[in-house]
C-alpha positions in Angstrom: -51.1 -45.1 -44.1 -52.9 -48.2 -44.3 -50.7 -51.6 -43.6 -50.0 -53.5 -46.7 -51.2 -56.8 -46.7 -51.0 -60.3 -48.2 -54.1 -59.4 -49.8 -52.4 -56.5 -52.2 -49.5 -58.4 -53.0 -52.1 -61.3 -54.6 -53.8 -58.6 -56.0 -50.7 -56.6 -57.8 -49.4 -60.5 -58.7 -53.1 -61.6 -60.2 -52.7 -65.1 -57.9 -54.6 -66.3 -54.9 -53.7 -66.0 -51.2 -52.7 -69.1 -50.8 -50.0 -69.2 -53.9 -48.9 -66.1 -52.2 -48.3 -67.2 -49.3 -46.9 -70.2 -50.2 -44.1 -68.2 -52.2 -43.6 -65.8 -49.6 -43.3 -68.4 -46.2 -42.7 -72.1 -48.1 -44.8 -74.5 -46.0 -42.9 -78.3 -46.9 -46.8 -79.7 -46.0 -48.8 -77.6 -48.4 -50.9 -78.9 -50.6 -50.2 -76.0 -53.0 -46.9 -75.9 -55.2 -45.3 -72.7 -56.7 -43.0 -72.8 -59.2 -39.6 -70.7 -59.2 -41.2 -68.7 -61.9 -43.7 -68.2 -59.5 -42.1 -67.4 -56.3 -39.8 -64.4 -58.2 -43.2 -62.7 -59.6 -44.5 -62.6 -55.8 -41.6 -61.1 -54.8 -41.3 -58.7 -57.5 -45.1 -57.7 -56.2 -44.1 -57.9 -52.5 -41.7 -55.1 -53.2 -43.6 -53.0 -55.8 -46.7 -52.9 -52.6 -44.2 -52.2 -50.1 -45.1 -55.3 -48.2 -43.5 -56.3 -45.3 -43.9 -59.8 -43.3 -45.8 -59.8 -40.1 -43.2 -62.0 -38.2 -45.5 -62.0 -34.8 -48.4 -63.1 -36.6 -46.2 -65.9 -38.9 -44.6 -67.4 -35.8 -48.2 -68.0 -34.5 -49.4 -69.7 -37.7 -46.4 -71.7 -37.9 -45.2 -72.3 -34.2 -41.8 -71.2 -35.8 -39.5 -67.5 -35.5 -38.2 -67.9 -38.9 -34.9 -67.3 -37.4 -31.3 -68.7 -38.0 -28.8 -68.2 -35.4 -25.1 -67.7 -37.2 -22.1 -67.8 -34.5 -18.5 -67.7 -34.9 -17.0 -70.3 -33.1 -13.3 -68.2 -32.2 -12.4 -66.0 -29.6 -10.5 -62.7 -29.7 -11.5 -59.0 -30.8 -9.5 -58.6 -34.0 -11.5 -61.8 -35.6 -12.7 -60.6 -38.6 -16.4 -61.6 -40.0 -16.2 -64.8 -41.8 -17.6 -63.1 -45.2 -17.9 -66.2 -47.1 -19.8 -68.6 -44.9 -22.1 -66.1 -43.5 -22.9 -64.6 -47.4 -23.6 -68.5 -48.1 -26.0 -68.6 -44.9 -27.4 -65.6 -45.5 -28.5 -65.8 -49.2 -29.8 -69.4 -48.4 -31.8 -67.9 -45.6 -33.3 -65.1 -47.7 -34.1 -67.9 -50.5 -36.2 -69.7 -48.0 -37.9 -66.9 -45.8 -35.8 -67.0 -42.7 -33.4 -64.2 -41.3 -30.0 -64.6 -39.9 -29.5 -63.7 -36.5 -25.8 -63.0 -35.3 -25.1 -64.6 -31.7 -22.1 -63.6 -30.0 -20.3 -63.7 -26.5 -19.0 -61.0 -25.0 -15.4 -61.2 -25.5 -13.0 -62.8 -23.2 -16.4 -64.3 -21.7 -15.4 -67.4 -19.9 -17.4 -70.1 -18.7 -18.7 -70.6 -22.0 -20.5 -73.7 -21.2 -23.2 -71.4 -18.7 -23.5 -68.7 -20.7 -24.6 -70.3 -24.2 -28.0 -71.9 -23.4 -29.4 -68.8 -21.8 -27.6 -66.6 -24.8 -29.7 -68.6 -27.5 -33.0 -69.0 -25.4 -33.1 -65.2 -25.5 -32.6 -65.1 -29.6 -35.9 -67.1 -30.0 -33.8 -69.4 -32.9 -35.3 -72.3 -34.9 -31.7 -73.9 -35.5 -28.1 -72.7 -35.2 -25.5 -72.7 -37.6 -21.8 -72.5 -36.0 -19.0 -71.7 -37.4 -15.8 -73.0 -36.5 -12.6 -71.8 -36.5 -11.5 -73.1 -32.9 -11.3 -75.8 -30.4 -14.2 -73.8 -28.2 -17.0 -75.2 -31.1 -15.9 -79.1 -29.1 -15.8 -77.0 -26.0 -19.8 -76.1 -25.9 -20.5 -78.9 -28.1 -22.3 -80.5 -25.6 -24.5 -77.6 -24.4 -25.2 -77.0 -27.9 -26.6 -80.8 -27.8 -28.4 -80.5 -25.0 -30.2 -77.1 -25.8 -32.9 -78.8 -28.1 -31.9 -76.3 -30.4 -31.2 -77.8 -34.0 -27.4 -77.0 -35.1 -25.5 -77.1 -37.9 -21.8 -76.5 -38.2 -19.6 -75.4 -40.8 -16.2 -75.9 -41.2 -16.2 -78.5 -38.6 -16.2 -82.4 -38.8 -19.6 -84.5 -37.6 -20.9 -87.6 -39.3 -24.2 -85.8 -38.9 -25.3 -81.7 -39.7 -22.0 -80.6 -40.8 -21.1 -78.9 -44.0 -16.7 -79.5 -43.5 -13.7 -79.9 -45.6 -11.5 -82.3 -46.6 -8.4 -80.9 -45.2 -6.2 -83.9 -45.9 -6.6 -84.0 -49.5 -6.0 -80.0 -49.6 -2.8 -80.8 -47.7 -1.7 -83.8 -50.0 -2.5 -81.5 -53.3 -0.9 -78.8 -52.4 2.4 -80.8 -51.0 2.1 -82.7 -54.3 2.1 -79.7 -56.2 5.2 -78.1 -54.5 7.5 -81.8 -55.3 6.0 -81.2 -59.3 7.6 -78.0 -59.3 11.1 -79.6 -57.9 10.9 -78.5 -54.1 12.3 -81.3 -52.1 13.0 -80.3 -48.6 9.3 -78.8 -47.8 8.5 -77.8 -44.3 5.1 -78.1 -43.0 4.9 -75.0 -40.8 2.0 -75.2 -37.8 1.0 -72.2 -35.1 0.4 -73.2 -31.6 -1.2 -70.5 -29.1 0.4 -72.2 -26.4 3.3 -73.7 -24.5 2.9 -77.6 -25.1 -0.5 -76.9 -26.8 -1.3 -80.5 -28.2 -2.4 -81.2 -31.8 -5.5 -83.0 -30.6 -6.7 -80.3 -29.1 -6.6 -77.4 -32.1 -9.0 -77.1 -35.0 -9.4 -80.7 -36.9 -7.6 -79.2 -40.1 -4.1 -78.8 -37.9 -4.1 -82.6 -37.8 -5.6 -83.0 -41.6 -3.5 -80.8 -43.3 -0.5 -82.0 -41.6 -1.7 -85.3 -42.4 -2.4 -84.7 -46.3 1.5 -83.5 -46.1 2.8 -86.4 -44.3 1.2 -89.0 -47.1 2.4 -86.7 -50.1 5.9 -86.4 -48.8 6.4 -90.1 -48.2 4.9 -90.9 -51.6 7.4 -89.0 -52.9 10.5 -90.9 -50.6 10.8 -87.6 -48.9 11.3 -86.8 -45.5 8.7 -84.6 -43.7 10.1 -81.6 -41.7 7.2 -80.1 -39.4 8.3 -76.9 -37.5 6.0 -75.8 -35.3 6.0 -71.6 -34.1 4.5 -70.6 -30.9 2.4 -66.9 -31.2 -0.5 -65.5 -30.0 -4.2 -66.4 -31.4 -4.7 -63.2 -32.8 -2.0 -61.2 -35.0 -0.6 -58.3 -33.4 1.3 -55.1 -34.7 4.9 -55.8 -33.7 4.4 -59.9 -33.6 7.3 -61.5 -34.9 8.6 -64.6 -35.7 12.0 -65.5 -34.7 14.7 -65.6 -36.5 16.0 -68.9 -35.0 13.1 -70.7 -36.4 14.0 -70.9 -39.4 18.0 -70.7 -39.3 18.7 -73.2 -36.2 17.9 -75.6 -39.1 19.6 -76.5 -42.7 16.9 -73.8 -44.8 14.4 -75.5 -46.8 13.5 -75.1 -50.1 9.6 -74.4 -49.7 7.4 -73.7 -46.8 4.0 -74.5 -46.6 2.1 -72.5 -44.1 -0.7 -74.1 -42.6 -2.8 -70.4 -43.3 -2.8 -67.5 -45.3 -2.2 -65.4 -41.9 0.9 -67.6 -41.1 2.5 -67.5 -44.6 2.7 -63.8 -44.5 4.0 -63.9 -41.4 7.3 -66.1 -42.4 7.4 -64.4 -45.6 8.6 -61.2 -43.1 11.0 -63.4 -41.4 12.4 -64.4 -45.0 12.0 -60.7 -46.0 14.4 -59.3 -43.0 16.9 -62.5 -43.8 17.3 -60.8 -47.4 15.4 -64.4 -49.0 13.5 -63.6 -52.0 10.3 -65.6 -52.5 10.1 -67.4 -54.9 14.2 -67.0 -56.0 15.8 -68.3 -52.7 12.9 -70.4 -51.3 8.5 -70.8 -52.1 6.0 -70.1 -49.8 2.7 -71.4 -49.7 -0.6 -70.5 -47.4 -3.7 -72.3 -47.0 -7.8 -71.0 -47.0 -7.6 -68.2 -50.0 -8.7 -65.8 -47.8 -8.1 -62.2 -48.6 -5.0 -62.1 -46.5 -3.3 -64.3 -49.8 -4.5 -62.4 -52.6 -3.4 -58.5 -50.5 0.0 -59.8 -49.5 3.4 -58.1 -51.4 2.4 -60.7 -53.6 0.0 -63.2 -54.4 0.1 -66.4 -52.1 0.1 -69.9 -53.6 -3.0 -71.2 -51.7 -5.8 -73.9 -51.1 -9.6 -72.1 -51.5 -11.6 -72.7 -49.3 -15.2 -72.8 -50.7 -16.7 -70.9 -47.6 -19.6 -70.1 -49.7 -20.9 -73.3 -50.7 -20.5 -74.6 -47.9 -22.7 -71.7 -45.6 -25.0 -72.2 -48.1 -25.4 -75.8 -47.3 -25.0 -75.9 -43.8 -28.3 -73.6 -43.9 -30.0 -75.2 -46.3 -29.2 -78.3 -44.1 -30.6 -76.5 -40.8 -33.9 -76.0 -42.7 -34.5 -80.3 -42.9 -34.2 -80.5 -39.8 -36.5 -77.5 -39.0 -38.8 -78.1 -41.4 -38.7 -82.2 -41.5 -41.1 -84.2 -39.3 -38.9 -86.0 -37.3 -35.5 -85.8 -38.4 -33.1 -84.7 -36.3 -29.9 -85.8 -38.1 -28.8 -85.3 -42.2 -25.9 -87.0 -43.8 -22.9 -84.3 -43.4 -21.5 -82.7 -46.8 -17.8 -83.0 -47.5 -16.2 -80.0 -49.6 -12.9 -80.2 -51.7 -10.6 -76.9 -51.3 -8.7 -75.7 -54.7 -5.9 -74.9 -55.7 -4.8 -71.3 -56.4 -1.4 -71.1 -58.0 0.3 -67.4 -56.8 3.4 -66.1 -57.4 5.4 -66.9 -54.1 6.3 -70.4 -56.1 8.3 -70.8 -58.9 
């Protein structure tokens, strides 16, 4: 069979070549403007013809792949896909002509800083978007820099290219929301993956969060009570909290966990002490992930809006691919919400 060209879709769409192309590869310097209208009947042709994009021949004409990297900043082989930013990227991408490209290292790869600048040469990228959900995004930060590649991050906190969220005031709503409901002695439960592992050095929403509590608490003429639990980065089968955590001190009458993963975690702990959540004490997780809406019952949690924010950080990539000269765009700051579950009363 005959390839299908851009010809048949301009023919099955009664527009010219250059509309069509327009709709189907938007070009920021054309002359010619399509309408939304527009774009949707060229794709509704596009698929009715069968066509298919010559991405060889559109690289040429453009001196661009039409590629978006996407990489998870976060080590270990249980990580789960991060559904929500990568949806945002992806349907972004598809809006604008681009595909997403996943970029990996192998697991348990070390010398990080080495292996990415060869790893995203071979991708033939136009711009990066990294998602970050550990310390080793600030670790090959750098390298990222110095790559010429354009990137983007998500979930992590720049002045510039940056689509983040403002942990602090998730942290100070959902403190303020546990003292409304008459909890007074709230503990501000944190995970380290490490003996001595240093605030400064984990994920900017340890500090921010913490923070957000800290400010709520003395508002309130409360004292904070931060207890911090030592496991391993990646939940395991028998992984267990110990008991002494939680009893070597007076018990509290709330807990907020600093994620989903570590709520449901203490809420075993309580569960083999005979607590009840909500009777005997609350609980409360952070990111409404799926983790707090599957758990014996649903988490009180702050949402993350992981898919606005992919979508941004994408659409964000694209000025800087697409723009002349500009290198840098203002970074977007996103607002988590509350989610009101049943493990408070």
């Amino acid at each position: 069979m005959a390839r299908v060209t851009i010809k048949d879709v301009a023919n099955e769409a009664g527009l010219s070549l250059g509309a069509v192309s327009q709709a189907l590869s938007p070009n920021p310097n054309s002359t010619i403007k399509v309408s939304e209208k527009t774009v949707l009947r060229v794709q509704e042709a596009a698929r009715k013809v069968g066509f298919r994009p010559h991405a060889g021949a559109r690289s040429v004409r453009s001196n661009k792949f039409h590629n978006i990297g996407f990489f998870v900043a976060k080590k270990g082989v249980y990580t789960r896909p991060p559904e929500g930013y990568l949806m945002g990227v992806s349907d972004a991408a598809q809006r604008h002509g681009y595909r997403v490209i996943l970029v990996g290292l192998e697991n348990e790869q070390g010398h990080y800083q080495e292996t990415v600048p060869s790893l995203l040469r071979e991708k033939n990228l136009d711009a990066l978007v990294v998602a970050s959900y550990h310390h080793l995004s600030s670790l090959i930060h750098d390298e990222l820099t110095d790559s010429g590649l354009p990137v983007v991050y998500v979930n992590d906190q720049h002045k510039y290219n940056s689509a983040w969220l403002d942990d602090q005031a998730g942290g100070r709503i959902m403190t303020d929301y546990l003292i409304e409901r008459g909890y007074r002695n709230i503990v501000f439960a944190l995970r380290t993956h490490s003996e001595g592992q240093k605030l400064e050095d984990m994920h900017y929403s340890a500090l921010d969060r913490l923070g957000g509590y800290k400010k709520a608490m003395a508002a309130a003429g409360l004292e904070p009570d931060v207890r911090t639990i030592q496991m391993k980065e990646m939940l395991e089968v028998n992984q267990r909290i110990p008991d002494e955590w939680l009893l070597d001190k007076p018990l509290p009458d709330a807990i907020f966990a600093y994620d989903d993963d570590l709520a449901n975690s203490i809420a075993k702990l309580l569960y083999r002490r005979k607590l009840h959540v909500p009777d005997d004490i609350g609980l409360a997780g952070y990111n409404g992930a799926y983790a707090s809406f599957s758990a014996w019952r649903p988490l009180t949690t702050m949402r993350i809006p992981a898919y606005d924010m992919g979508y941004a950080a994408l659409e964000m990539a694209l000025r800087v691919v697409e723009g002349a000269d500009q290198q840098e765009v203002p970074s977007i700051k996103f607002r988590p919400e509350l989610v009101i579950g049943e493990s408070t009363r």
